[in-house]
N, C-alpha and C positions, 0 to 999 in steps of 0.2 A: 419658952423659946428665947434664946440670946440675943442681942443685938445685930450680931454678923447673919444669924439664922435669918430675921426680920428682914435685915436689908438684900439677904439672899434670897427670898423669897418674893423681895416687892418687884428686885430685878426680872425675875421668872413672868409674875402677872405684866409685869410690863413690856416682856419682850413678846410675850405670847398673845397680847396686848387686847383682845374683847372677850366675849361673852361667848361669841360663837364659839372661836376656840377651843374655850373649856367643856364646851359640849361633849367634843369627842367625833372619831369618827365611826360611823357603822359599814359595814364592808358587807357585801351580799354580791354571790356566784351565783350566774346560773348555768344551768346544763353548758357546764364546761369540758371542755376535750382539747386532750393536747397528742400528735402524735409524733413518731421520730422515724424518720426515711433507716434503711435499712441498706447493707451495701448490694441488693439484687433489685435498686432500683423500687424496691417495694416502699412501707412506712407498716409500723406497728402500734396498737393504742396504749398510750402510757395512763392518758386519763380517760374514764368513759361517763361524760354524762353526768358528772357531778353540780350538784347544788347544796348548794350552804349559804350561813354568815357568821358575823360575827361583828358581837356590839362593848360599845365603852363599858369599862369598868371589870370588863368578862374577860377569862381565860381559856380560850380554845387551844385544846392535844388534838393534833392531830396523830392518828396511831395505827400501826399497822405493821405485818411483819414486812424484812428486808424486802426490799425490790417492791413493795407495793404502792409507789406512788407519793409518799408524801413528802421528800423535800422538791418534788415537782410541783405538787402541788402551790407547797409555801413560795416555789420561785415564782408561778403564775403569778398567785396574788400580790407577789411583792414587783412583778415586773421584771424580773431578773434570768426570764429563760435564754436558753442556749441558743443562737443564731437557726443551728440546726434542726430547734423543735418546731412544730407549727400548732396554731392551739385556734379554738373557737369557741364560742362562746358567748355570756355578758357578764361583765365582771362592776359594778357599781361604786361608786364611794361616796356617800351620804346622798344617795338616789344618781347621782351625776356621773357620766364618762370624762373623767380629766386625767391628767396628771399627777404625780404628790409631786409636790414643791421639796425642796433640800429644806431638811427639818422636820417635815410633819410625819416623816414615818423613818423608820431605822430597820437595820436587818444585822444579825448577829449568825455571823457562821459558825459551825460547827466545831471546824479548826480556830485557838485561841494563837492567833496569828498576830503578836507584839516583839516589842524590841527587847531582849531579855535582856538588855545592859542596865535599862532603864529601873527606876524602882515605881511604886503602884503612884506614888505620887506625882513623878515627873509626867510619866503617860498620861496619866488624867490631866493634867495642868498643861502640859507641851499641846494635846488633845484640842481642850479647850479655849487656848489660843489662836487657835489653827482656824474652829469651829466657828465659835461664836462672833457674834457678829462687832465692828470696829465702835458701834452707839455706846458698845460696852466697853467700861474702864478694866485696867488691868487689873485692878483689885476685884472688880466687881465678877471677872472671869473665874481668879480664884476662888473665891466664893463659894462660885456655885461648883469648880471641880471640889471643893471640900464637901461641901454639902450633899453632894452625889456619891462622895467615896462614904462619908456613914449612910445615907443613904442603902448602899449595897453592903453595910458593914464590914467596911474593910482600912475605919479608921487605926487599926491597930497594927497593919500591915504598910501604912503608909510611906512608911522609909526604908522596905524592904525589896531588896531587887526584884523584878520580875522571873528572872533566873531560867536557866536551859542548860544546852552541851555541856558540862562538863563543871558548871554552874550554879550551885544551887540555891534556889530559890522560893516562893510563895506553891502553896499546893494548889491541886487540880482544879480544886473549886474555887478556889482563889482566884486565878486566873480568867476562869468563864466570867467572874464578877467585874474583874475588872475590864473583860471585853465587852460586858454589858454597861457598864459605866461610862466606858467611852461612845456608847451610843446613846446613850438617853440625854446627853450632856446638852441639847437643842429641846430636851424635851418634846418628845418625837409623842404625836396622839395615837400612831399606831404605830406597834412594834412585832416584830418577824425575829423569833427565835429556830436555828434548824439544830435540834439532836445538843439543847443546852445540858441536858445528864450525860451523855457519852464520854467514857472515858472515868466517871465520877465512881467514887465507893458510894451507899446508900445513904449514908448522913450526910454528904456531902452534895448529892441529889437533892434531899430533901430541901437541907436550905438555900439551893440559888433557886430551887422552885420556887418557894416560899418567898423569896426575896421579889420574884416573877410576879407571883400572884401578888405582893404588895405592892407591884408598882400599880397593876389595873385598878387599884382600890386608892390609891394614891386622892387626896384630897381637893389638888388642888386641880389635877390631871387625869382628868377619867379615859385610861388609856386602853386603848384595845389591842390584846395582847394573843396573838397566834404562834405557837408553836409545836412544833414536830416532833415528839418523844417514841423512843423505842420501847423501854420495857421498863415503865416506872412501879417502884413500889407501891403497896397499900397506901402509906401516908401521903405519898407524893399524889396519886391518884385521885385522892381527896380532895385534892386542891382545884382540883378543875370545875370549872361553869360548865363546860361543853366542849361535846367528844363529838369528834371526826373520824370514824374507823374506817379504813380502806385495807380491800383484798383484791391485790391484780388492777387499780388502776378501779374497782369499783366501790361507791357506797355500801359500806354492810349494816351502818348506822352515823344517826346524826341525832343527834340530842342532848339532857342536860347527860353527865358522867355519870351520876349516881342514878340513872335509870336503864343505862345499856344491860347490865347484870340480869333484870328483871325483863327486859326483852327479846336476850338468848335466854332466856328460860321459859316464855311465853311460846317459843318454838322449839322447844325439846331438848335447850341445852342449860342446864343450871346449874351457876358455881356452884361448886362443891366446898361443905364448909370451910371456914380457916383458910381458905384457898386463895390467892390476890387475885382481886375481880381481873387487875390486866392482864396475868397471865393466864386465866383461863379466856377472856377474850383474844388473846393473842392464841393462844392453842388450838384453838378451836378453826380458827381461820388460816392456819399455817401450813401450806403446802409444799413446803418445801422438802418435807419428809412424808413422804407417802403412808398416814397412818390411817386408821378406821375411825372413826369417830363414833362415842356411844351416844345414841340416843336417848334420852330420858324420857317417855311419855306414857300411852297405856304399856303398849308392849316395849321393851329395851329392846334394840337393833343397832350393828354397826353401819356406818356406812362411810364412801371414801372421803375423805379430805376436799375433794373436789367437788363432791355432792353436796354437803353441807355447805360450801360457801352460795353455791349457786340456789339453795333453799334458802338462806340467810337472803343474800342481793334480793332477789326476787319477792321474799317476805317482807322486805325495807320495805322497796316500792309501794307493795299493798297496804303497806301497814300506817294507820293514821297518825305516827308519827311524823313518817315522810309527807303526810300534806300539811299536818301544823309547820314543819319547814318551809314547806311551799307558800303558804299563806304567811308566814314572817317574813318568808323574803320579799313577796308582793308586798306585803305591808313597809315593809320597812323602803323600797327604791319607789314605792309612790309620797315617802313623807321626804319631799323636796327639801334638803335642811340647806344653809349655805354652802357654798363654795369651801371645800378645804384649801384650797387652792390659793393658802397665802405665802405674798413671799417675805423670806425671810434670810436676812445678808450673812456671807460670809466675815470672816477677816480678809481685810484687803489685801493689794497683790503684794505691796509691799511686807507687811507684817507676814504674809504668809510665806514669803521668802525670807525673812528674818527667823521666824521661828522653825521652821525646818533647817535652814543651816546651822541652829543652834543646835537643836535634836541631834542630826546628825552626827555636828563633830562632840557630844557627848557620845553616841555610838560608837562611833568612830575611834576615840580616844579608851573608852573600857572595853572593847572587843579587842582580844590580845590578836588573834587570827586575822584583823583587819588587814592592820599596817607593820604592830610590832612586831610579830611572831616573823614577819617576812624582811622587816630591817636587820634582825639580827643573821636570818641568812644571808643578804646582799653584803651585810660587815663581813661575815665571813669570806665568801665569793670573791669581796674585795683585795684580801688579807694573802689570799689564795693568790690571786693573781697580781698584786705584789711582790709575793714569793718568788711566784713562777717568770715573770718578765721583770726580775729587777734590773736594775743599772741598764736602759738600754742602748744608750749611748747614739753615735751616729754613725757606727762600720755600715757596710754593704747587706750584712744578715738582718741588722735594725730594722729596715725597710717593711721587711717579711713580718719583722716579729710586731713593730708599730701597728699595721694593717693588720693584724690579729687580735691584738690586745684590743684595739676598737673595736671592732665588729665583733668580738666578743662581749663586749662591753653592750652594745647597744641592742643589739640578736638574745642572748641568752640572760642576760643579768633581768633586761625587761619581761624577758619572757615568765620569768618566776613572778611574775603579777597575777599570771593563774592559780595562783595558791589564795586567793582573796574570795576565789568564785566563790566557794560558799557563802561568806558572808553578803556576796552580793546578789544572790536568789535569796536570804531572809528580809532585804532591806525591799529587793522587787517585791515578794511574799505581803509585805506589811504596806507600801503603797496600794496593791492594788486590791486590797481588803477597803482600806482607804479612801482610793478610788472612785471603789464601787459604788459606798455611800457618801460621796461627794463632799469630804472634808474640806482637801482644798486641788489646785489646778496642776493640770502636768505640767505646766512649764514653769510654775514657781518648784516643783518636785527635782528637774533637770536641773534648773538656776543652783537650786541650794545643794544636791547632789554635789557639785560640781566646787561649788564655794569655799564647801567642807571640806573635800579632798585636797584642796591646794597645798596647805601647812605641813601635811603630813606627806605628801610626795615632795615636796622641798626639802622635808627633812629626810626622806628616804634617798634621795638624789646628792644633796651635798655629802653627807657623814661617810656612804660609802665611795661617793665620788674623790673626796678629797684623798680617801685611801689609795684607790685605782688611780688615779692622778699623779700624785707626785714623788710617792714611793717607788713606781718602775720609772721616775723622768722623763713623764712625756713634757710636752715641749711649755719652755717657759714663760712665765707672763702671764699678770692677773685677766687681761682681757680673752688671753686662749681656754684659761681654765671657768671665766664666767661662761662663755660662750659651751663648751664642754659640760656644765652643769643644765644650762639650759635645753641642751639635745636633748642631754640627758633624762631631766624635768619631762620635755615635750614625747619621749617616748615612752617613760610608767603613762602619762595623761593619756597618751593614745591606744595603749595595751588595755588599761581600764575603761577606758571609753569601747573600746572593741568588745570587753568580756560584759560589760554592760546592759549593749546592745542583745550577746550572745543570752545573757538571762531574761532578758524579756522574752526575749523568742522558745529557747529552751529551757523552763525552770526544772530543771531536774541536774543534779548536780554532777552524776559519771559523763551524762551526753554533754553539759553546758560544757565541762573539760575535754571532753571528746574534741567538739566542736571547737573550742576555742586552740587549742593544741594544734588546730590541722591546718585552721588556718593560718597562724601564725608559722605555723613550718614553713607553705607554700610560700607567705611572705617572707620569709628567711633565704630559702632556696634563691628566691628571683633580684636580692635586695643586691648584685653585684659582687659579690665575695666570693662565693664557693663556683660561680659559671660568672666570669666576668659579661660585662654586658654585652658589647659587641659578639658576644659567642651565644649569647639566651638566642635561644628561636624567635623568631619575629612573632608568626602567627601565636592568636594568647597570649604566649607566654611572655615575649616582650611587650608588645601590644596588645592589651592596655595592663595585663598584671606585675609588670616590671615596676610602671609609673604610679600603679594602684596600690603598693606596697610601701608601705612608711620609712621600714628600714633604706629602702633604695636613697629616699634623702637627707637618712640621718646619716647614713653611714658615707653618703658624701659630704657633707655640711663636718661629721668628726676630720675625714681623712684631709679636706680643704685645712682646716682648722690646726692639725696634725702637722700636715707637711708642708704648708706655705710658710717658705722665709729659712728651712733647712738646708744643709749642702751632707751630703752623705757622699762616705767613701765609695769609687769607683771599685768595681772589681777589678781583680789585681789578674792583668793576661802577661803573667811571667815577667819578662824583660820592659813593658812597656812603662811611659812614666807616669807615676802619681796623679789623680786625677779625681775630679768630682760629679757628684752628679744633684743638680738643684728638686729640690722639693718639688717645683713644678713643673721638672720631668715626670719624675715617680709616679704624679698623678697620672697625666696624662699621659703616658706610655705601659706603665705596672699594674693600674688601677683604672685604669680607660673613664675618669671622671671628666663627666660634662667641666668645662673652665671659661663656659661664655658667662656665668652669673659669679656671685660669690658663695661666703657660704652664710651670708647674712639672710640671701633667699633660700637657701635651704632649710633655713629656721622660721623662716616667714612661710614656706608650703607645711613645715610641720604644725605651724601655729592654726594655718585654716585647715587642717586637717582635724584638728582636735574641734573648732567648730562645728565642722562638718560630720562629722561622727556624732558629739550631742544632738545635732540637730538631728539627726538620720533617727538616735536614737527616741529623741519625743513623736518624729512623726509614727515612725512604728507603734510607738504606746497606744498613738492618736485612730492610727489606722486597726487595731487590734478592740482599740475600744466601740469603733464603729460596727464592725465586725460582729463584736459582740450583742450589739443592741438591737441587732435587726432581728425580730420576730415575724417569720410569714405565718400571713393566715391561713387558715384552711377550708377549703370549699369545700364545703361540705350540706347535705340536704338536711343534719340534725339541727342546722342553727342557723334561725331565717337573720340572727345581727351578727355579723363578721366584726372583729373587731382586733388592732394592732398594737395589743400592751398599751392599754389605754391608763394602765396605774402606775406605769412605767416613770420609773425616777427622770429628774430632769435631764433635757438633752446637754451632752457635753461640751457645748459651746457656752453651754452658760456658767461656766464659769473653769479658763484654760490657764 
């Protein structure tokens, strides 16, 4: 071992910091049930009655065809079910009802949900910044993100993008490694993998299992390792301590893997040779196609798919393996071990908001779809309307044509900020993966969000402003055309902060455009241009969505800014003599613009508007995460100890 390995290592025992620790944790179920309300007011059983565990150093599959239960299962024990489920039960960890602490356990979703700009390196390292705790030097952080990335062997990928759209990048398997990397980086004693093969070719299965089963075996870290596989191969299969088989929500077996084979054949069903023990377990229990099933015993008979499971469940129950389960779990939640229930610090608020607005505007600046892809149409747009309202001078027509070219300018030019949505459901996508497993805080996520974004809407806002600006001659004077860029500014800030908002709530990218499109219409419609004010209907629609509309005070804060201090020619009634008419008519007679403030506070209501929007949008996050966490119990006579996500990760206040 190298000197960086040593010192990466000593950091590990140090952070992890006794004996107990390294013990490991043992995890034991019992007769758990979880069900889910139905929309006739009913509920239906997702889980029935299940008991297991599972101990350091071991690899628990759990397995079973689609819809049978198992990433339900993995959410119970990891604490991460759906507000909507309700579950009962007892669910233990190291004999004790607690909490896991941030750190002591990890969960890897299914989906490899990263930042594809980023390369394997940065995410692991940006990761581990974020993660680990401030005791720890920055050296000492990269470290251990090196030593984790060979770790999952993917030292040879390290300067390799993570890659996606349009992008290419690290393969299938690659990726799961390095969503697994980013979770062990706390060195977590238990780990929750859901559907780690999915999507993989068979070599590529093999070894992020392989890499799986290396961590439980890990030396230093005797980790307990559960997860949810669909249909692994022979080799892959091998690799297991202990199988978890569900059909329909029931036990069909529990035991070591390399014994389930010999106890569907103990009941009249046995692989057939050369055949993958998993798929003939999986086949055998598969209802989803209404087949016969051959029996193997004195006499061969078929029987349905549905009889066979229900001989299998039933055969479990009686059969003495289900009570050597039974009697491991007693044994194991009467050996009182300590408390896992250690804590263990993030990076602080500060560094956690440093490192994310770094991450970020690295995002930010290699995702061409962010910012670029959409400056180069605002240049356009700009160039356009250049063209089209050049030279506009000060006749009678200017007037019309001024008040256009604004409200143009501030209505549609911002409006093309929904060309971003995408990229801002993969940035939601990747926090709230994040999130989940308590990396770091929403309001350091919003702070840096926000941090990142300014440079590059500054420079979206001058390059094409300065086009629109002074190419059609609006009005002169550096302090009109600062003030012009800053609307400007304040209105991308607020259209992003709206679509934002819109992808927290809708991650789905035709509705989030839907949604955000419709809005911004109505906001359009009511901003004073196309129905001046005095004519918008009171009810609603002027009160309060007139004043609830941004455009309403950008586009007076432009047209103040615009027409204060002009004289434009009178129209010409035949015979009559030459004559003017002051800017500060226009407003207020042409434009029906409030003239009791300036348009200094128009810029001042856009500014707390962009606050107000960030803010709207963390508490949403906040309120969604609540949301999310609330598991009801369920009354129920199978289970004399009721209990409410008792392994459930920590509550979100501890750490915002």
């Amino acid at each position: 071992m190298d000197s960086s390995e040593a010192v990466l290592e000593k950091s590990v025992m140090n952070i992890e910091g006794s004996r107990v620790e390294m013990e490991g944790i043992c995890l034991t179920w019992k007769d758990v049930w979880v069900t889910a309300s139905n929309r006739n007011n009913g509920s239906r059983s997702i889980l029935e009655g299940l008991t297991g565990y599972a101990k350091p150093g071991q690899l628990l599959a759990i397995m079973g065809p689609s819809g049978c239960g198992k990433s339900t299962l993995l959410d119970t024990l990891a604490g991460r079910l759906s507000s909507k489920m309700r579950q009962s039960g007892e669910i233990l960890i190291n004999g004790h009802k607690q909490r896991l602490t941030y750190g002591t356990s990890a969960y890897v979703t299914q989906d490899d949900t990263l930042l594809t700009t980023l390369t394997v390196g940065e995410a692991v390292h940006y990761s581990a910044q974020l993660q680990l705790p401030d005791t720890m030097s920055k050296q000492e952080k990269k470290e251990r993100a090196d030593f984790t990335i060979r770790e999952m062997g993917l030292q040879d990928a390290i300067n390799t993008r993570i890659g996606g759209w349009g992008v290419k990048g690290i393969s299938g398997g690659q990726k799961r490694r390095v969503s697994i990397c980013i979770e062990i980086l706390t060195r977590p004693k238990l780990l929750f993998l859901d559907e780690p093969t999915s999507g993989l070719d068979s070599a590529a299965s093999y070894y992020v299992i392989k890499r799986i089963a290396s961590l439980a075996q890990n030396d230093h870290i005797k980790r307990t390792v559960i997860a949810s596989i669909h249909q692994p191969s022979t080799e892959v299969f091998q690799l297991f301590n202990n199988l978890c088989l569900l059909s329909s929500g029931k036990t069909v077996y529990f035991g070591p893997a390399s014994a389930a084979s010999e106890f569907f054949a103990s009941y009249g069903y046995p692989c057939p040779t050369l055949m993958n023990p998993s798929d003939h377990l999986l086949k055998t229990i598969n209802k989803d196609f209404d087949q016969d099933i051959e029996v193997g015993l004195a006499v061969t008979t078929n029987l349905p798919t549905e009889e066979v499971i229900h001989i299998l469940v039933n055969s479990y129950k009686c059969s003495e393996r289900n009570q050597e389960v039974k009697n491991e779990v007693a044994l194991l939640s009467e050996k009182k071990k300590s408390s896992s229930d250690v804590k263990r610090g993030h990076a602080g608020f500060l560094n956690q908001c440093f490192d994310l607005t770094k991450r970020s505007f690295v995002n930010m600046f290699r995702d061409l779809g962010y910012y670029w892809l959409r400056l180069v149409i605002y240049i356009a747009l700009g160039i356009s309307l250049a063209t089209v309202f050049h030279n506009l001078g000060t006749s009678y027509d200017s007037i019309k044509d001024r008040g256009s070219l604004v409200a143009f300018i501030v209505g549609f030019l911002t409006f093309m900020t929904i060309g971003g949505f995408p990229s801002f459901v993969e940035v939601m996508k990747v926090f709230q993966r994040e999130r989940e497993n308590r990396h770091y805080g929403v309001t350091a996520f919003v702070i840096a969000n926000t941090l990142s974004s300014i440079p590059f809407l500054v420079l979206v806002a001058v390059i094409p402003g300065v086009i629109a600006y002074y190419l059609p001659g609006l009005q002169n004077g550096f302090e009109h055309f600062v003030y012009f860029i800053c609307v400007l500014f304040s209105s991308l800030m607020l259209v992003e902060s709206l679509m934002m908002i819109v992808a927290s709530i809708v991650p789905n990218y035709l509705m989030g455009i839907i949604t955000g499109a419709g809005i911004q219409g109505v906001m359009l419609l009511l901003s004073g241009f196309f129905k001046l004010p005095n004519d918008i209907p009171k009810p609603v629609w002027k009160y309060p969505l007139h004043y609830v509309a941004f455009h309403t005070f950008a586009n007076q804060g432009m047209f103040k800014n615009e027409y204060e201090g002009l004289r434009f020619e009178a129209e010409n009634d035949g015979g009559s003599s030459h004559s003017y008419i002051t800017g500060e008519e226009v407003l207020r007679n042409v434009w029906q613009v409030d003239m009791s403030y300036s348009k200094w506070v128009n810029l001042a209501i856009l500014l707390g508007m962009i606050v107000l929007y960030r803010v709207l949008f963390l508490v949403i996050i906040k309120i969604e995460e609540k949301l999310k966490t609330v598991v009801v119990p369920l009354s129920s006579k199978r289970s004399t100890q009721i209990m409410e996500n008792p392994n459930a990760t920590p509550s979100h206040s501890q750490n915002t």
